[in-house]
C-alpha positions as CSV (number, residue, x, y, z in Angstrom):
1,X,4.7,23.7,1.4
2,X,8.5,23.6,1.2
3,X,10.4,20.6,-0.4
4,X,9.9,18.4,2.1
5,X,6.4,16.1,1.1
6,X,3.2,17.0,3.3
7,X,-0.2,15.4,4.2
8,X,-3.4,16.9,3.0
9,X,-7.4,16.1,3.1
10,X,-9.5,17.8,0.0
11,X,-13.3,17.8,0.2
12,X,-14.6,15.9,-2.6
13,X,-15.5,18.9,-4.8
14,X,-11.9,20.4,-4.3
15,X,-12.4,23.4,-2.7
16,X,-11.8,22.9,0.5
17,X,-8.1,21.7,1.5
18,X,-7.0,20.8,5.0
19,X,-3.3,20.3,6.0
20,X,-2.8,17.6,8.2
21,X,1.4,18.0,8.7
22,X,3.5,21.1,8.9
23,X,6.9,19.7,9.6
24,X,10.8,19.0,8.0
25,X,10.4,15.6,7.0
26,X,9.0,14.0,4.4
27,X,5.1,12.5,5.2
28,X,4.2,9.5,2.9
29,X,2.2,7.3,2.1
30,X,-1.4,8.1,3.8
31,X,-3.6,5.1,4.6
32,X,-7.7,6.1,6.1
33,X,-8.9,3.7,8.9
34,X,-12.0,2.1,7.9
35,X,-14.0,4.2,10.0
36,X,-12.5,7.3,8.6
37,X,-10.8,8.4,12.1
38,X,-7.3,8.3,11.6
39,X,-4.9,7.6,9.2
40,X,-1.5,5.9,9.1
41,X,1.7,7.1,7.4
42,X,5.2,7.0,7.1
43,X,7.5,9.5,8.2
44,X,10.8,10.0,6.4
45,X,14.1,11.8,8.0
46,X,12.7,12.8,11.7
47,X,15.3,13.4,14.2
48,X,18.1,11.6,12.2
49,X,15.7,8.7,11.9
50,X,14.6,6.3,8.5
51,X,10.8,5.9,7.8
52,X,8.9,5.4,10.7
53,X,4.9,4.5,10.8
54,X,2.6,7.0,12.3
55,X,-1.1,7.1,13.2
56,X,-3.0,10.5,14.0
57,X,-6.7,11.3,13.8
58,X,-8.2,12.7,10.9
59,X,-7.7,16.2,11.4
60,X,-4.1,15.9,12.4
61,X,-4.1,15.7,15.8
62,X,-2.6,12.7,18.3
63,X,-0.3,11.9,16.2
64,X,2.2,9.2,17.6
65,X,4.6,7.0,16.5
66,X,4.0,3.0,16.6
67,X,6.4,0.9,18.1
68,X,7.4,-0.8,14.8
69,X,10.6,-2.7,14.3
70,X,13.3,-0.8,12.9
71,X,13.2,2.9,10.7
72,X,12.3,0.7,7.5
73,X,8.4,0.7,7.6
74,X,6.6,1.8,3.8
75,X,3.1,0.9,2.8
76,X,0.5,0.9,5.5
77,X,-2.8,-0.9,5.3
78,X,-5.6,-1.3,7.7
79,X,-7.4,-4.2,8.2
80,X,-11.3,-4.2,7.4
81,X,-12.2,-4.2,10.7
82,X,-9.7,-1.5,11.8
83,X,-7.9,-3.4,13.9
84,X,-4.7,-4.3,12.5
85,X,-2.5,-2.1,10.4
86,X,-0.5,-4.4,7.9
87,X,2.7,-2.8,6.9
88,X,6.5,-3.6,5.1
89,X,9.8,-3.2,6.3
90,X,12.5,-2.7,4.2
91,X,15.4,-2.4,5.9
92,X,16.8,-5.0,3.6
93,X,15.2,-4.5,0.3
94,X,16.0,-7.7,-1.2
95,X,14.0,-9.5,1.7
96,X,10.8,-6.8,3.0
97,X,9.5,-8.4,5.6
98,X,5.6,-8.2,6.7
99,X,4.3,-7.2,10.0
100,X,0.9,-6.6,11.1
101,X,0.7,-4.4,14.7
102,X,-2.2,-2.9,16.6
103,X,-3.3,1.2,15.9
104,X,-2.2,1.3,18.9
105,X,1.1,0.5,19.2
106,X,0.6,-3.1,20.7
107,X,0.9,-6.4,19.6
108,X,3.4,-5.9,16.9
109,X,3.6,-9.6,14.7
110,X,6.4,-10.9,11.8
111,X,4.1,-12.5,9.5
112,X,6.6,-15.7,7.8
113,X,6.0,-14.5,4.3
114,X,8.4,-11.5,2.4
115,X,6.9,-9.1,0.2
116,X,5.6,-5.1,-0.1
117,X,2.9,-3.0,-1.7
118,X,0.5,-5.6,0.9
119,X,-3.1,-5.6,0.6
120,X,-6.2,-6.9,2.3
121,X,-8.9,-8.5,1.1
122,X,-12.0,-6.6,2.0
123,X,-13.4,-9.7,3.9
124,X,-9.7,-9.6,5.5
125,X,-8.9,-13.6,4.8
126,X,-6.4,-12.5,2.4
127,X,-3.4,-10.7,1.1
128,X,-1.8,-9.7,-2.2
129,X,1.6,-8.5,-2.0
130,X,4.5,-8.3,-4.8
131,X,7.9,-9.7,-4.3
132,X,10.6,-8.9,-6.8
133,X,8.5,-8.5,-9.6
134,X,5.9,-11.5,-8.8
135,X,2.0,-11.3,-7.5
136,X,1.3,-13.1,-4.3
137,X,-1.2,-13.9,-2.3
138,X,-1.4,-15.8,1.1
139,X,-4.0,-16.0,4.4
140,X,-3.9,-13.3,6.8
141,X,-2.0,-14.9,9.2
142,X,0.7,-15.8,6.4
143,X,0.0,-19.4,5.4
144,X,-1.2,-21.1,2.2
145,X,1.2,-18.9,-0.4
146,X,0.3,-18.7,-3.7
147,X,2.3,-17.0,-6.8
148,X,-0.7,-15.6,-9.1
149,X,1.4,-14.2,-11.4
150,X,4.5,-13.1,-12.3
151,X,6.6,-9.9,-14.4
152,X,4.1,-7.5,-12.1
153,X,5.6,-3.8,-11.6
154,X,5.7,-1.9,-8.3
155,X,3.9,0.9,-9.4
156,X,1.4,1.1,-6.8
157,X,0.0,-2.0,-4.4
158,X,-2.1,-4.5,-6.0
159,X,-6.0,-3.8,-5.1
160,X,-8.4,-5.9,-4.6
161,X,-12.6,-5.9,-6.1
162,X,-14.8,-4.8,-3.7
163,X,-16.4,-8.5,-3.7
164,X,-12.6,-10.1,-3.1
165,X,-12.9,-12.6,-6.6
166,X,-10.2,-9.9,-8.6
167,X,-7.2,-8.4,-8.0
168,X,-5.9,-5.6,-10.0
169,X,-1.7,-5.0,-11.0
170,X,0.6,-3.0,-13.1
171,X,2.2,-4.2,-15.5
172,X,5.5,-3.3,-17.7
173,X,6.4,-3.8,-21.2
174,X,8.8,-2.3,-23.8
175,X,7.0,0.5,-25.7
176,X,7.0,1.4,-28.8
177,X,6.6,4.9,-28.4
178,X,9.3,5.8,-26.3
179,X,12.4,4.5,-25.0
180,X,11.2,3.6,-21.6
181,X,8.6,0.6,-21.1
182,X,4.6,1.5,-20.6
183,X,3.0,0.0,-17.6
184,X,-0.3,-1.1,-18.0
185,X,-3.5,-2.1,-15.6
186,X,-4.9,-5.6,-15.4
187,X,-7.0,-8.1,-14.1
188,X,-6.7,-11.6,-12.5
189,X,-8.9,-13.8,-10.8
190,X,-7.9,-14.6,-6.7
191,X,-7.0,-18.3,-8.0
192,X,-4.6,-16.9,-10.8
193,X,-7.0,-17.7,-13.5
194,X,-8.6,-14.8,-16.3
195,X,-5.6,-12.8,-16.4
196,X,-6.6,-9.7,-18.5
197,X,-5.5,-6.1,-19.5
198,X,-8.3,-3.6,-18.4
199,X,-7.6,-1.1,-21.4
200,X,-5.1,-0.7,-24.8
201,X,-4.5,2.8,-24.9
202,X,-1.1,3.5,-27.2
203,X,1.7,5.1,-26.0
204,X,0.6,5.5,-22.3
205,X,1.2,4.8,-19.3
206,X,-0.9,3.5,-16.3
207,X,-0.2,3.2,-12.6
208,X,-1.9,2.9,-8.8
209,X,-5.4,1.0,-9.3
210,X,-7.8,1.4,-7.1
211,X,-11.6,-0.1,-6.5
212,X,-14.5,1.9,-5.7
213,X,-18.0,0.6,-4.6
214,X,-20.8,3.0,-5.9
């Protein structure tokens, strides 16, 4: 596939593997629609550009670039209902500002909170995002802050429970194993309460969680 990072779909039993991009940039950072139609990304290095947000349909095609606000954009996230796509710019990254804006292309919003890594809350009320190295979360619309927790690493977006009452984060902390730090999953209840590690392997290392309903 060259140097240069592609996007790919894999059946579920791994044996059959579609490639979605074929190009000389780098393609980040996938994110599925709800509906499992299209899928937005980040495009890294096109035509002298920065990272620029894309959407394209499932199998590849119709892919276009949204008309986001500068060549900063990292971590797409679609709303539940499909109808927002909730995404940071980093053009400064000691302020990432948050911007929600329409699949297709339109009604681009500045939400009046800073952060990256966002994520919705399945019932869509709610977002957790990380700021330096703290665990927010605020209303959709950007209102009602609320620091849950803080020393949080940014090793992979905070994810929420399927049922919205949890939220689950990496962690860091000096190991004793090695001479860089271990990063660890845990738990914390939406109001900041019950704050928990999920497991105590040794000498390990844990990133990206991730919810499944079964």
């Amino acid at each position: 596939m060259g140097r240069d990072p592609e996007i790919l779909v894999v059946s579920a039993d791994g044996r059959r593997r579609s490639r979605l991009t074929r190009n000389r940039v780098a393609d980040l950072d996938p994110a599925w629609s709800p509906d499992g139609r299209r899928i937005a990304f980040v495009s890294i290095g096109g035509g002298g550009r920065g990272r620029d947000l894309y959407v394209m349909r499932a199998d590849g095609s119709r892919r276009r670039r949204l008309g986001a606000p500068a060549t900063c954009e990292t971590d797409p996230a679609w709303s539940p209902d499909g109808r927002k796509i909730l995404f940071a710019s980093v053009c400064d990254p000691f302020s990432p500002r948050l911007y929600t804006i329409a699949p297709n292309g339109r009604g681009l919003h500045r939400l009046p909170i800073t952060g990256f890594a966002p994520a919705w809350s399945p019932q869509g009320g709610r977002l957790a995002y990380l700021r330096t190295s703290n665990l927010l979360t605020a209303n959709a619309d950007g209102s009602e802050e609320f620091v849950l927790t803080s020393n949080v690493s940014a090793l992979g977006r905070p994810a929420w429970s399927p049922d919205g009452q949890q939220i689950a984060f990496v962690r860091t902390q000096q190991s004793d194993c090695s001479v860089y730090d271990e990063s660890h999953i845990y738990l914390i209840n939406r109001d900041g309460t019950g704050e928990s590690r999920l497991f105590y392997p040794t000498c390990w290392s844990d990133s990206s969680p991730d919810w499944r309903r079964f």
